[in-house]
BAPA-379457 format. One record per residue (C-alpha): residue number from 1; x, y, z. Coordinates in steps of 0.05 Angstrom, whole numbers. Example, Ala and Ser with C-alpha at 12.3 -4.5 7.8 and 13.67 -1.06 7.14 Angstrom:
<nodes>
node n = 1; X = 246; Y = -90; Z = 156
node n = 2; X = 273; Y = -21; Z = 143
</nodes>
This chain:
<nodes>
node n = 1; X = -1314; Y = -1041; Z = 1264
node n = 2; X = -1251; Y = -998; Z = 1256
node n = 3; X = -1241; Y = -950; Z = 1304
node n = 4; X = -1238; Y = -881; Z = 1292
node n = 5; X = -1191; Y = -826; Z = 1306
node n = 6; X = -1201; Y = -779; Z = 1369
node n = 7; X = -1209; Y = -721; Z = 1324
node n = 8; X = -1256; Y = -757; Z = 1281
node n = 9; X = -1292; Y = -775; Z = 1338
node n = 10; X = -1296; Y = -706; Z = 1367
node n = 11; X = -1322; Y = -667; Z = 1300
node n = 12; X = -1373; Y = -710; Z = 1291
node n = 13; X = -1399; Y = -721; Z = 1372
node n = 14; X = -1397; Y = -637; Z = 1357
node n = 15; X = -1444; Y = -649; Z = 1303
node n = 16; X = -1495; Y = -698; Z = 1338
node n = 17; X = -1488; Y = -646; Z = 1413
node n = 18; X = -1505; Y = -583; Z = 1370
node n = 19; X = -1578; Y = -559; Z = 1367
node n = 20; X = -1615; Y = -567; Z = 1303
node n = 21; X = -1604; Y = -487; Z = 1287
node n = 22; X = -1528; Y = -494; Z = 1288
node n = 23; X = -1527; Y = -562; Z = 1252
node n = 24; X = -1561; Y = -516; Z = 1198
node n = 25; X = -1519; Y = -464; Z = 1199
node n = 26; X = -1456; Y = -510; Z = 1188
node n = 27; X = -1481; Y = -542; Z = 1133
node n = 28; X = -1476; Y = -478; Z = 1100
node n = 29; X = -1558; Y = -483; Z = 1071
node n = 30; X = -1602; Y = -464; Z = 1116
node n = 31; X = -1658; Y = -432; Z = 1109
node n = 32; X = -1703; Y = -372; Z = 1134
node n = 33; X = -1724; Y = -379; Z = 1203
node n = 34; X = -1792; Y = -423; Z = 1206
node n = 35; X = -1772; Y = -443; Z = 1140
node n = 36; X = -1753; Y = -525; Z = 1117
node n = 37; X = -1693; Y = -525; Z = 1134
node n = 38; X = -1664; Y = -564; Z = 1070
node n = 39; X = -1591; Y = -575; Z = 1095
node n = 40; X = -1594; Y = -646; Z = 1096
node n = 41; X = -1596; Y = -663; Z = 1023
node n = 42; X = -1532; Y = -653; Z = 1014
node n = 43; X = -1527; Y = -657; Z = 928
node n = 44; X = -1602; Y = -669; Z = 919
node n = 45; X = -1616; Y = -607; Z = 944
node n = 46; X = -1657; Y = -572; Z = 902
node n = 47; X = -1641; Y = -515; Z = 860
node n = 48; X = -1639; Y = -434; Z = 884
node n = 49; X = -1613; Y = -372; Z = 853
node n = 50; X = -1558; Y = -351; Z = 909
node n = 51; X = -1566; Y = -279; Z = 901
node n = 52; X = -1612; Y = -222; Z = 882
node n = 53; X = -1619; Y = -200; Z = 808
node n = 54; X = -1623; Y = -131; Z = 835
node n = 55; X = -1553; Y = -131; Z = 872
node n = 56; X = -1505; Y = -146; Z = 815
node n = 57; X = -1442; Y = -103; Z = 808
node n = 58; X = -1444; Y = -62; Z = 740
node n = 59; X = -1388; Y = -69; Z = 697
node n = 60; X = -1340; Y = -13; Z = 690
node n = 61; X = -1355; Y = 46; Z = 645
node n = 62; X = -1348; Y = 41; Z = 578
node n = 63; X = -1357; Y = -43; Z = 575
node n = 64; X = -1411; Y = -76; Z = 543
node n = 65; X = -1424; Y = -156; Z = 547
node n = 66; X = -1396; Y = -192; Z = 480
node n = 67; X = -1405; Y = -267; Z = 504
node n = 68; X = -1425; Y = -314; Z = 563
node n = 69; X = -1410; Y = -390; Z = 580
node n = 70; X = -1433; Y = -434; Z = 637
node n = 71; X = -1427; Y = -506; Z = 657
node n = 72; X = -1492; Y = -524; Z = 694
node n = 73; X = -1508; Y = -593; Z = 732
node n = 74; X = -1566; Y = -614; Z = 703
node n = 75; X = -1642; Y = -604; Z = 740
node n = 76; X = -1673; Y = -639; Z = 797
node n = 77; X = -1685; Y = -714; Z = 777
node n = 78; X = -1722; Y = -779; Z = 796
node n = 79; X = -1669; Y = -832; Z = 828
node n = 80; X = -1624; Y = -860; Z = 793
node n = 81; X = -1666; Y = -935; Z = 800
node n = 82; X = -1720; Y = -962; Z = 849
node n = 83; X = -1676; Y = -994; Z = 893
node n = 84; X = -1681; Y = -957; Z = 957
node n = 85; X = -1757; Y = -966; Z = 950
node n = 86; X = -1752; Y = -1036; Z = 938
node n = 87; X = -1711; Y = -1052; Z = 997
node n = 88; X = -1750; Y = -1014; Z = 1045
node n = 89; X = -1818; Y = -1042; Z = 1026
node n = 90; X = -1799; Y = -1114; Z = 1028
node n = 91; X = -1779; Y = -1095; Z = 1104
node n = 92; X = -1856; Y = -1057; Z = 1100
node n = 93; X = -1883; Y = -1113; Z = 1073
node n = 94; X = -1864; Y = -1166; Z = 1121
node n = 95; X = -1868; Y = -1118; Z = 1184
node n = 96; X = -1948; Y = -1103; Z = 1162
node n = 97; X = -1959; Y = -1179; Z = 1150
node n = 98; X = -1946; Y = -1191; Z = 1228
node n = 99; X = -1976; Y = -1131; Z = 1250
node n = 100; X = -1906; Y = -1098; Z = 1271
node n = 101; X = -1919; Y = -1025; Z = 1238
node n = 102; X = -1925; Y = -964; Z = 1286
node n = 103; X = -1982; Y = -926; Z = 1268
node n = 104; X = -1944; Y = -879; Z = 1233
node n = 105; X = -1915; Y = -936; Z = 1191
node n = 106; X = -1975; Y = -959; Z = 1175
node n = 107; X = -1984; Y = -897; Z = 1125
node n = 108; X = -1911; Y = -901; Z = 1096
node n = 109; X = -1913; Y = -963; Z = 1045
node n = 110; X = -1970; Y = -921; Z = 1012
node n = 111; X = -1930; Y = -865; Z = 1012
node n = 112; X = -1871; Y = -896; Z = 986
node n = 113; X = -1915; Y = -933; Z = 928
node n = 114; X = -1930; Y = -867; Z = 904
node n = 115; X = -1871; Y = -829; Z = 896
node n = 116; X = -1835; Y = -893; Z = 868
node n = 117; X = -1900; Y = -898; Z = 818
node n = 118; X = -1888; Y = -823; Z = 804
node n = 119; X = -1809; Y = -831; Z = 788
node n = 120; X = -1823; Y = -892; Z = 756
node n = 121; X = -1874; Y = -844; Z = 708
node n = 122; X = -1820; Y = -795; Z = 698
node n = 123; X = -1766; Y = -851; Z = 686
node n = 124; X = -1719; Y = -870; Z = 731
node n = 125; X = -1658; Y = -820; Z = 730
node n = 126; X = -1690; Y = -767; Z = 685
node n = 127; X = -1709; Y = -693; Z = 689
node n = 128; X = -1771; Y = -680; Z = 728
node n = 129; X = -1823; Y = -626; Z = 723
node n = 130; X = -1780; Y = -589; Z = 778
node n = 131; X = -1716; Y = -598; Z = 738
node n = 132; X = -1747; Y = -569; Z = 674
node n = 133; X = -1776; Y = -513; Z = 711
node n = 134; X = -1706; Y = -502; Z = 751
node n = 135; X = -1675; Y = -505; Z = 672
node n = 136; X = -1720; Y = -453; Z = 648
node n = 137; X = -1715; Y = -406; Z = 707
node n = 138; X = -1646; Y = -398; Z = 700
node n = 139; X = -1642; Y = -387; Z = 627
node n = 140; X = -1698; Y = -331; Z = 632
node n = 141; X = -1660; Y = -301; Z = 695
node n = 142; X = -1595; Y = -301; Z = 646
node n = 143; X = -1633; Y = -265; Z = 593
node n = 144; X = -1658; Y = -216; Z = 640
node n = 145; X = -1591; Y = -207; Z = 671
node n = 146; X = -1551; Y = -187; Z = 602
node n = 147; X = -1595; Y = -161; Z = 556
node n = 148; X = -1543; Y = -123; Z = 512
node n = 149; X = -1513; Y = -184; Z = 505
node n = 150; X = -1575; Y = -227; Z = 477
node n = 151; X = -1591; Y = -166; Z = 436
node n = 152; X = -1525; Y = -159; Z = 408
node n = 153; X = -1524; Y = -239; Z = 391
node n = 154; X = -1598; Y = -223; Z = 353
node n = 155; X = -1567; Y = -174; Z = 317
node n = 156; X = -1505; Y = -200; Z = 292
node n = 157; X = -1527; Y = -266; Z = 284
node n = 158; X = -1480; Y = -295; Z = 331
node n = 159; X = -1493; Y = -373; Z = 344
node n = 160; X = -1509; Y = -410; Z = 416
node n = 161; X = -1481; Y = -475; Z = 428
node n = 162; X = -1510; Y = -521; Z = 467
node n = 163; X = -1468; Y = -582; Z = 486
node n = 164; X = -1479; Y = -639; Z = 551
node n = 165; X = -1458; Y = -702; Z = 563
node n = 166; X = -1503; Y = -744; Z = 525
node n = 167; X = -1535; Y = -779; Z = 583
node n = 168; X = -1609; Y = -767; Z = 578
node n = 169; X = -1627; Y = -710; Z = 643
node n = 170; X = -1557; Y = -670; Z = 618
node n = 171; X = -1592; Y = -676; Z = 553
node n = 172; X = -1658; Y = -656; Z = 570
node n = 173; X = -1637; Y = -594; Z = 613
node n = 174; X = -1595; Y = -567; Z = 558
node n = 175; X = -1649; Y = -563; Z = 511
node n = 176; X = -1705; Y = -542; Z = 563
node n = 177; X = -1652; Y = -481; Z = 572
node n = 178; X = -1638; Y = -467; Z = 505
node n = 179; X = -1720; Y = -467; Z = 490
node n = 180; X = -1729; Y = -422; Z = 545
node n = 181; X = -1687; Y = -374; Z = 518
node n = 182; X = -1724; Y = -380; Z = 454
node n = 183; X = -1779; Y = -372; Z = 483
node n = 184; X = -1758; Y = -303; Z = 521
node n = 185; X = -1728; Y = -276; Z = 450
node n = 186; X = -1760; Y = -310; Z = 394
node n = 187; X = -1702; Y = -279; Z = 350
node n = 188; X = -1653; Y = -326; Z = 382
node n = 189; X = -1683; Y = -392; Z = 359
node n = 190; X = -1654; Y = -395; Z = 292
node n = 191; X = -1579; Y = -382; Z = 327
node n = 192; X = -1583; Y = -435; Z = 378
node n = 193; X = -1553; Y = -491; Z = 342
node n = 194; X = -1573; Y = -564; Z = 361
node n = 195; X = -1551; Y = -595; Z = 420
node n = 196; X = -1486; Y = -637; Z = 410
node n = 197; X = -1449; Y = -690; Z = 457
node n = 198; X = -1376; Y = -680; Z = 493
node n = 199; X = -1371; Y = -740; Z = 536
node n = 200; X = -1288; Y = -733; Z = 539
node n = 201; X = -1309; Y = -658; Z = 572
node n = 202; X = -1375; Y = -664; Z = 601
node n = 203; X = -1368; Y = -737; Z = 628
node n = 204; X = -1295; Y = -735; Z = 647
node n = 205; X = -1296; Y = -777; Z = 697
node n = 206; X = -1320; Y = -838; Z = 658
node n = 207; X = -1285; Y = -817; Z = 591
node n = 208; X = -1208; Y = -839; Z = 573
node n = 209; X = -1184; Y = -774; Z = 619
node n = 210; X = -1213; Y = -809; Z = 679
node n = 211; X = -1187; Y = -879; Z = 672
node n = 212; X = -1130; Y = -867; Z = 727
node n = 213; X = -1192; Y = -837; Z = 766
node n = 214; X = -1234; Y = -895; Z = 762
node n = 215; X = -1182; Y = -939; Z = 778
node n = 216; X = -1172; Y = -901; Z = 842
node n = 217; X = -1237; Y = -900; Z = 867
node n = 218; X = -1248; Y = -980; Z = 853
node n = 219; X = -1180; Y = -997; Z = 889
node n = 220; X = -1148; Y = -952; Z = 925
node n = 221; X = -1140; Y = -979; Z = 1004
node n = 222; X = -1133; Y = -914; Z = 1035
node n = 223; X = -1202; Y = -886; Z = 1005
node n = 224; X = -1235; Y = -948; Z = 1028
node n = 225; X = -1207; Y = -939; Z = 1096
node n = 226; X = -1225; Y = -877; Z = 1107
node n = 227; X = -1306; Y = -884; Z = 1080
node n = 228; X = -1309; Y = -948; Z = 1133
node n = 229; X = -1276; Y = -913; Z = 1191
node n = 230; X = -1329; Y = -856; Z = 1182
node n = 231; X = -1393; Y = -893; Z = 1160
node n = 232; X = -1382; Y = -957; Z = 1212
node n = 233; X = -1386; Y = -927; Z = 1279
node n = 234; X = -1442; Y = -931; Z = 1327
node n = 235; X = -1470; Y = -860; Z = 1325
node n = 236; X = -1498; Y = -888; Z = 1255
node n = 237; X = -1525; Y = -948; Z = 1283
node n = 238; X = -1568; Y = -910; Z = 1330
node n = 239; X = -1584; Y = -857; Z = 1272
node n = 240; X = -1608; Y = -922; Z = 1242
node n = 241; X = -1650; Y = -942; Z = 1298
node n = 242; X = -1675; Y = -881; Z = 1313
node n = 243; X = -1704; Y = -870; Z = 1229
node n = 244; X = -1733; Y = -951; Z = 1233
node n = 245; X = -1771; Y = -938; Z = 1294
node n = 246; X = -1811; Y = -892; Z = 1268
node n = 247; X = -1837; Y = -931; Z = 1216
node n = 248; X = -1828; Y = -1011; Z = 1247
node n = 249; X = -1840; Y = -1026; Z = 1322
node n = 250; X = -1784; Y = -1046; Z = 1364
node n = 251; X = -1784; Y = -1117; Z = 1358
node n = 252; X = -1782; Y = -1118; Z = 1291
node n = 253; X = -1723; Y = -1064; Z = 1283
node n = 254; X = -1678; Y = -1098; Z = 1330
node n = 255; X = -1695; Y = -1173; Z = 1288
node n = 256; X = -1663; Y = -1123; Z = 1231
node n = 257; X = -1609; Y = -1101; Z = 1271
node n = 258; X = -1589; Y = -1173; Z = 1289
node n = 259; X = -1586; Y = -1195; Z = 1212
node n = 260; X = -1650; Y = -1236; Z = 1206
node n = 261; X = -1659; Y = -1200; Z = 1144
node n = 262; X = -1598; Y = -1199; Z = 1116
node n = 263; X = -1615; Y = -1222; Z = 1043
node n = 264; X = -1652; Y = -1150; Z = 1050
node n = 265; X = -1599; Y = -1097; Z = 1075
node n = 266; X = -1579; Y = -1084; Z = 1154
node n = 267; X = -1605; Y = -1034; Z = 1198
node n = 268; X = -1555; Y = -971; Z = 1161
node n = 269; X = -1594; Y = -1003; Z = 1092
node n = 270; X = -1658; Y = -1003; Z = 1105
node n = 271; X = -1653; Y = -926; Z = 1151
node n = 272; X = -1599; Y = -902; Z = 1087
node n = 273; X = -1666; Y = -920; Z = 1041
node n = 274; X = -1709; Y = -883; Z = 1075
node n = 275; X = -1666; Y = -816; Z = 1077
node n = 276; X = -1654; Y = -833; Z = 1005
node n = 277; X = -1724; Y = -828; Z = 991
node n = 278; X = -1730; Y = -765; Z = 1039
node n = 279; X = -1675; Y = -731; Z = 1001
node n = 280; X = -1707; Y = -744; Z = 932
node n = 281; X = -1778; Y = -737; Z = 945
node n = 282; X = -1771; Y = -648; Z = 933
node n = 283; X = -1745; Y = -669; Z = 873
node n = 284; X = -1806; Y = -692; Z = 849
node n = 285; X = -1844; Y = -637; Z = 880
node n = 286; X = -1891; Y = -634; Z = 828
node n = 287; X = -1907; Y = -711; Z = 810
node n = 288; X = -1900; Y = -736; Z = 875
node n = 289; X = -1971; Y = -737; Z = 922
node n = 290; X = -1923; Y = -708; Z = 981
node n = 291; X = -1905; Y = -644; Z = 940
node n = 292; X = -1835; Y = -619; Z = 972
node n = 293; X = -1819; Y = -684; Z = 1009
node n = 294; X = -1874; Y = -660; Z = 1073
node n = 295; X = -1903; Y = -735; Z = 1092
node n = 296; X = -1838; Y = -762; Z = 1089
node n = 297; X = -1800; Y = -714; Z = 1136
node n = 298; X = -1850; Y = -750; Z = 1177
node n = 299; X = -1807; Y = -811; Z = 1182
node n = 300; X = -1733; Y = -778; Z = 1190
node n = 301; X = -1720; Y = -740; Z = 1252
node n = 302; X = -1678; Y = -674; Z = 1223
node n = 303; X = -1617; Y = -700; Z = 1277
node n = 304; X = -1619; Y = -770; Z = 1227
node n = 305; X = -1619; Y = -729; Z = 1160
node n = 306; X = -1565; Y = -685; Z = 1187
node n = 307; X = -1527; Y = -752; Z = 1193
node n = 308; X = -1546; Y = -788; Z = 1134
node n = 309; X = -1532; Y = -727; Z = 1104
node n = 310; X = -1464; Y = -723; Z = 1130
node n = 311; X = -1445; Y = -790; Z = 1108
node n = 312; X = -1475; Y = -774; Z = 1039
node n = 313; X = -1431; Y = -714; Z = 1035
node n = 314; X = -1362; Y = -758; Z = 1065
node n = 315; X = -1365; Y = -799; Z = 1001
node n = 316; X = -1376; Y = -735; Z = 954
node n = 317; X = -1323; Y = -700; Z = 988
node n = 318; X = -1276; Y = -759; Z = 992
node n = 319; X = -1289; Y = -784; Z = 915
node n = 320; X = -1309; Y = -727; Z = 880
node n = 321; X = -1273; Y = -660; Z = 922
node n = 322; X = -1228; Y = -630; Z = 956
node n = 323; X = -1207; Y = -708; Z = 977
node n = 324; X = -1133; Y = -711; Z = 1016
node n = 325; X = -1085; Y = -659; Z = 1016
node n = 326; X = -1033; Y = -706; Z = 981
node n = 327; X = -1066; Y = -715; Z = 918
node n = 328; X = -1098; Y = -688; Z = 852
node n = 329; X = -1132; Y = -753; Z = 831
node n = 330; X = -1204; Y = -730; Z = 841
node n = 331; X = -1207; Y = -667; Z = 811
node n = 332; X = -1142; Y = -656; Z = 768
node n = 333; X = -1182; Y = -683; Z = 703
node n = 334; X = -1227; Y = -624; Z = 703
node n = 335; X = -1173; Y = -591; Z = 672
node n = 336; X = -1208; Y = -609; Z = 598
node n = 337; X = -1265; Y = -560; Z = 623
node n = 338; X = -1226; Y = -506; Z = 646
node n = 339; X = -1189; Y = -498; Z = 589
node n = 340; X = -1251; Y = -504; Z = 553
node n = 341; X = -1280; Y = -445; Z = 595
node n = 342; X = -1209; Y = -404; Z = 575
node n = 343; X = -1206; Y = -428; Z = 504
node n = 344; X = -1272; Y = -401; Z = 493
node n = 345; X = -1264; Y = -339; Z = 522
node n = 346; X = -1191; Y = -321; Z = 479
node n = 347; X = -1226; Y = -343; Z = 414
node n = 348; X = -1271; Y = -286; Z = 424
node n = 349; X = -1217; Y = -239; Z = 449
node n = 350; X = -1177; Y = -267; Z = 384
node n = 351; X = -1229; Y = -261; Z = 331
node n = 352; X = -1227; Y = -333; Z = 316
node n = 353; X = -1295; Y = -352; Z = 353
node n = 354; X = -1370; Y = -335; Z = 323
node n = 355; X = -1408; Y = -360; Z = 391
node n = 356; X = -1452; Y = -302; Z = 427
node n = 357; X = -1456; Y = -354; Z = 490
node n = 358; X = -1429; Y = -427; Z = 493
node n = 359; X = -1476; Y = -466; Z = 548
node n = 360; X = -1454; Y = -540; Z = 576
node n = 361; X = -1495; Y = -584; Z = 608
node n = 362; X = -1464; Y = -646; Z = 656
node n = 363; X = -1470; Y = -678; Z = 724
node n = 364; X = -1443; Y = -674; Z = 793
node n = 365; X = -1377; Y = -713; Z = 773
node n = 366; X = -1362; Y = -657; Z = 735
node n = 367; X = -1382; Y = -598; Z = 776
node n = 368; X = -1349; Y = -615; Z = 839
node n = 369; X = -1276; Y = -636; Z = 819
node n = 370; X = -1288; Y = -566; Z = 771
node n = 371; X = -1309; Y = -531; Z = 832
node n = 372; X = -1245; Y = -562; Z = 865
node n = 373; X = -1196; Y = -562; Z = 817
node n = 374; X = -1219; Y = -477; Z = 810
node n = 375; X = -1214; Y = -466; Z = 891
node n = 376; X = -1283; Y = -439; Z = 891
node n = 377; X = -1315; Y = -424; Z = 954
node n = 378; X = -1318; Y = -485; Z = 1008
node n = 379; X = -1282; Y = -530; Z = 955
node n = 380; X = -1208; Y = -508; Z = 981
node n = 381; X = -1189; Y = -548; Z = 1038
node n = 382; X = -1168; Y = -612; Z = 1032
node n = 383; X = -1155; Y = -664; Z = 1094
node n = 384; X = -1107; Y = -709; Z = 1126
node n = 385; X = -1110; Y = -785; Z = 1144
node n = 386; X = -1102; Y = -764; Z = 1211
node n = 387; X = -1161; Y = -710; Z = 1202
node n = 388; X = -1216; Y = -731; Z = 1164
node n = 389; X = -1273; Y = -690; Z = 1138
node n = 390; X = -1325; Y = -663; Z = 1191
node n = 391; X = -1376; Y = -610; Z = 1192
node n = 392; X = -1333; Y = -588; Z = 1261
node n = 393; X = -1285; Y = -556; Z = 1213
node n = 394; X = -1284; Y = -565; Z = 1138
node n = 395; X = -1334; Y = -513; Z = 1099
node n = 396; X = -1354; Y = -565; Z = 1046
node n = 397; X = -1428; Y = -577; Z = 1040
node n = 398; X = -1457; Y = -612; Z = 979
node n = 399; X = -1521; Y = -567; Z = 985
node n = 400; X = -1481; Y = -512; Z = 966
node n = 401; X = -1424; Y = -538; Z = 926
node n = 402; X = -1474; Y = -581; Z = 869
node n = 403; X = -1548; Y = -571; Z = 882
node n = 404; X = -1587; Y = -600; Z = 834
node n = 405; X = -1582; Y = -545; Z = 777
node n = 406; X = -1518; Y = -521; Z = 804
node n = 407; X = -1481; Y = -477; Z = 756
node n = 408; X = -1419; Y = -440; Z = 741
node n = 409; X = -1414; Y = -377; Z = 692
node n = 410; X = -1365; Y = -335; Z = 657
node n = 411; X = -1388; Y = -265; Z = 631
node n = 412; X = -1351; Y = -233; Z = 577
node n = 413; X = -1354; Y = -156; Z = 575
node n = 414; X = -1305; Y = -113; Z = 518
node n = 415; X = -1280; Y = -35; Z = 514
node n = 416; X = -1225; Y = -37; Z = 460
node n = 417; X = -1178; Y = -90; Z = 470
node n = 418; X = -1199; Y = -101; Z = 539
node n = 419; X = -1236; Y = -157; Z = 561
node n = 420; X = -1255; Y = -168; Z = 635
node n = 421; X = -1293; Y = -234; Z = 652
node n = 422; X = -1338; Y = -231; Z = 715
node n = 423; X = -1353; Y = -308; Z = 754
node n = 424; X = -1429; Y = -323; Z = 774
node n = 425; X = -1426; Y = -385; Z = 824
node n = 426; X = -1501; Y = -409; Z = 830
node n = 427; X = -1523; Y = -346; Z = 799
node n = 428; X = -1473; Y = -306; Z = 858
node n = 429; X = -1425; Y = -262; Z = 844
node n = 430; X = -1361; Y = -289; Z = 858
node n = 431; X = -1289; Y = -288; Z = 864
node n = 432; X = -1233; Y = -318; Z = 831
node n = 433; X = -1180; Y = -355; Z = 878
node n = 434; X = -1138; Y = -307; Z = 921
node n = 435; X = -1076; Y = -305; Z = 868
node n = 436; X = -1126; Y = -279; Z = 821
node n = 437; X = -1128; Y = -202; Z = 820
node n = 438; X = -1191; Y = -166; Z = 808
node n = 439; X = -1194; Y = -98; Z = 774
node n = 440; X = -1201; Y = -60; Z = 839
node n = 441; X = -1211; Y = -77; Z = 909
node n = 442; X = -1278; Y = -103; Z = 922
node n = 443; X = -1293; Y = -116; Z = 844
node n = 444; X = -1323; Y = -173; Z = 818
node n = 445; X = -1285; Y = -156; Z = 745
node n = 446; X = -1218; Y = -191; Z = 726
node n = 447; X = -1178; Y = -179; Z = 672
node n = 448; X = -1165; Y = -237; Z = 623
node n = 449; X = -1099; Y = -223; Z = 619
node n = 450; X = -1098; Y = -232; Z = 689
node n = 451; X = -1144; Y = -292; Z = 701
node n = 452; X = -1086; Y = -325; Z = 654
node n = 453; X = -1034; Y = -303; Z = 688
node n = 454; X = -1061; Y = -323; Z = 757
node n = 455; X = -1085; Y = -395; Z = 722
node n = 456; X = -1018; Y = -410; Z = 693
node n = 457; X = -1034; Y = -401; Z = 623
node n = 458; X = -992; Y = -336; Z = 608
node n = 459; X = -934; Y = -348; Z = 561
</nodes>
């Protein structure tokens, strides 16, 4: 076991000391008070609407909404495979056949059987009822929110382009949006053209632009380093305990701690399977028996899912965000989609573009190294070797940064030759980086000329 630095040691003793209501509150997703507090998920969090549709800023007088582009991660999802079920139910299995289940163990395996049956139903990896409903919701709530500009596309017969990555929930989600809006104005169905494939910019990170990237994440010393030094300490061995004891009596947890089962997983495999589970189960909110994930909170104290959760967003951070100070590798590629997002936008101011909205559809790998790369809010600060990631004192949550659903959209709006673009950050208003300028203090309105200049793409 490597061990860790005294400042890696502190931010995360901070995190385990602090009561549940501040762990919430520095994971940056907590909710109402009484409410589930859903913190824990970290980027299987499920998908809401960050602000009000009643509080958006109106444009400036005299500009009207000529086109709109997001990028949105697609919808809530079964897992990826059956694994983490299948681990923890061979330990279930064996435990039950020599009567070494608590009582409240005794009801997981069922439990577990079910929501594995209902992801298995959906398919593993794909769009679930949730995710189509989260797809839909949004592209109504876009409709509603610029109705000149939907109008306007009706009326001039401006196309829609729908475009993902090609893998099959991306796919899905962009055309369960692009039928919702349909659906909303039936005189938009004949402009929204059929959905097409980008991997090179809505799979980046697998495509030729991310070869260096892989490369780095299979091989590089220092990123290995790092995940051990935070993952292999003991505060996650008795987060482990802690999550197994609930379900397997204490015999039979420490015969897992000492390696008997081995050809299984360890003690952090079998408790990271059951937070796994936990974290996808609201997913599936409407296949699953549980609904929302309620019988299996049962088994996951929220101190544990604050941790798992913790370690879940370390790798995201590390491999995916904000990463170390000293390098670009993890996010530099998303380049491809940003000038996509300002090559669309100067074909309309140009002339040379027919689109009324262009909408992408892609995964986390995309959204967070975008949401990086752009300096959006909690995705600007980096670390050191010597200071490693902790909730103590880096902002970046995965709840907030790429939800399920999580999306990122550029509003168009024209008086003249003037075109001002407004940001929407999980359906919030917000800000540019700090070089940016916006049309007046306190405005959510930036001038393209401006968002080029500040983005380095001026002449």
């Amino acid at each position: 076991m490597r061990r860790i630095t005294p400042a890696l040691a502190l931010g995360l003793g901070a995190l385990l000391a602090a009561p549940l209501s501040a762990q919430a509150t520095a994971t940056g997703n907590a909710g109402a008070a009484g409410a589930k507090a859903t913190y824990s998920y970290g980027t299987k969090a499920t998908y809401e609407p960050r602000q009000n549709a009643r509080s958006y800023q109106r444009p400036p007088a005299g500009f009207a909404p000529v086109f709109t582009e997001n990028v949105s991660r697609h919808g809530s999802r079964s897992a990826t495979d059956g694994a983490d079920g299948e681990l923890i139910l061979a330990l279930w299995d064996k435990a039950e056949a020599e009567g070494l289940l608590t009582a409240r163990g005794r009801e997981f395996g069922p439990e577990v059987r079910a929501l594995q049956a209902a992801m298995a139903k959906v398919g593993y990896g794909n769009l679930s009822g949730r995710g189509k409903r989260e797809m839909r919701d949004t592209a109504v709530r876009l409709a509603k929110r610029l109705p000149g500009l939907f109008q306007r596309i009706a009326k001039t017969s401006e196309k829609i382009d729908v475009v993902s990555s090609g893998q099959g929930r991306a796919v899905d989600s962009g055309n369960t949006f692009a039928a919702s809006l349909g659906d909303a104005d039936p005189a938009l169905k004949p402009l929204i053209g059929p959905a097409r494939t980008d991997k090179d910019l809505l799979y980046f990170h697998k495509s030729t632009g991310g070869a260096a990237y892989q490369d780095w994440l299979e091989n590089d010393p220092r990123l290995a380093a790092t995940l051990k030094s935070i993952k292999d300490q003991p505060a996650t061995h008795r987060a482990a305990g802690s999550v197994l004891k609930k379900i397997f009596k204490p015999s039979f947890v420490q015969r897992i701690s000492d390696g008997e089962f081995a050809s299984i997983g360890s003690d952090v495999d079998a408790a990271e399977a059951v937070y796994d589970l936990y974290a996808i189960a609201p997913a599936m909110s409407e296949e699953s028996p549980g609904g929302e994930g309620r019988h299996l909170d049962r088994y996951i104290a929220p101190s544990d899912a604050a941790w798992f959760g913790y370690l879940g967003d370390t790798e995201d951070f590390y491999e995916k965000g904000p990463s170390f100070a000293d390098s670009d590798i993890t996010y530099k590629m998303a380049d491809v989609l940003l000038d996509d997002f300002f090559q669309q936008v100067e074909a309309k101011r140009d002339g040379t573009s027919k689109l009324g909205a262009e909408l992408r559809f892609t995964h986390a790998e995309e959204i967070i190294p975008l949401a990086t790369l752009m300096r959006l809010p909690g995705s600007t600060k980096a670390v050191t070797t010597d200071g490693p990631y902790t909730y103590a004192d880096n902002p970046w949550r995965g709840a907030s940064v790429a939800p399920l659903g999580a999306n990122i959209q550029w509003d168009v709006f024209r008086k003249g030759d003037t075109y001002l673009v407004r940001m929407l950050y999980n359906e919030k208003e917000t800000a540019f980086k700090t070089s940016c300028r916006p049309v007046a203090r306190g405005s959510e309105f930036y001038n393209l000329n401006e968002l080029e200049r500040c983005f380095g793409r001026s002449d």
